[in-house]
C-alpha positions in Angstrom: 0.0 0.0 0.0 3.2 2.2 0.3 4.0 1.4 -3.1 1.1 2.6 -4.8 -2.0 4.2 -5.0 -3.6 2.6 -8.0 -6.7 2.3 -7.3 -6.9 -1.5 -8.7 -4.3 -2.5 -6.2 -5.4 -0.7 -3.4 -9.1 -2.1 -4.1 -7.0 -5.8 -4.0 -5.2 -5.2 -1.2 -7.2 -3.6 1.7 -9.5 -6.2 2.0 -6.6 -8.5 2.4 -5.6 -6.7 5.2 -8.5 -6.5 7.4 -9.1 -10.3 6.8 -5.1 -10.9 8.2 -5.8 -8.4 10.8 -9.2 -9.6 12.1 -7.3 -13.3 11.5 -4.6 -12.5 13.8 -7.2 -10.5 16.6 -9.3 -13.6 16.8 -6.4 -15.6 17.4 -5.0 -13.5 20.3 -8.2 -13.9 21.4 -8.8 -17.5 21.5 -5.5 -17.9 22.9 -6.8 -15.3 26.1 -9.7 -17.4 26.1 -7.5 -20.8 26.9 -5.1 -19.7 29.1 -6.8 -17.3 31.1 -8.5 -17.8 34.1 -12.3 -16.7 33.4 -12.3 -14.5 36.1 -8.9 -12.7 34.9 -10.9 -12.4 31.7 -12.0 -9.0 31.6 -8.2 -8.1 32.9 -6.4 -9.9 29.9 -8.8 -8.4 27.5 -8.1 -5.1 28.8 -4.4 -5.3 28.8 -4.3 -7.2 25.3 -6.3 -3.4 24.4 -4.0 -1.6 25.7 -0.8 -3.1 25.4 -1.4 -5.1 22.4 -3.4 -2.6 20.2 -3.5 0.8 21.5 0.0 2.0 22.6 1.3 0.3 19.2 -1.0 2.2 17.6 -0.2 5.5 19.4 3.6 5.0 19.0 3.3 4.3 15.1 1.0 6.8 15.0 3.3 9.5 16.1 6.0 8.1 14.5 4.4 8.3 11.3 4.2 12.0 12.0 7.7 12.6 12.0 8.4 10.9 8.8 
């Protein structure tokens, strides 16, 4: 997607994308969902949030200002 902005491409690629993402979300979730305690649940889920997705997120997303 950094390569181009042809719009054939683009239309091939971003729904590649979501599928690996949402792929790879449902799999950090099921693997919460085995080796967590259920009443740690809520916990894990929260720190997979904000540890797994949202400071990433944050950090890339500043970075991505500098550049």
């Amino acid at each position: 997607m950094a390569e181009t902005a042809w719009l054939p491409v683009m239309a091939a690629v971003k729904p590649l994308h979501g599928l690996t993402f949402a792929l790879l979300h449902l799999t950090c979730l099921r693997l919460l969902a085995e080796s967590i305690p259920r009443h740690l649940t809520a916990t894990a889920l929260t720190i997979y949030g904000t540890a797994g997705i949202g400071a990433p997120t944050a950090v890339l997303t500043l970075a991505s200002g500098l550049i």
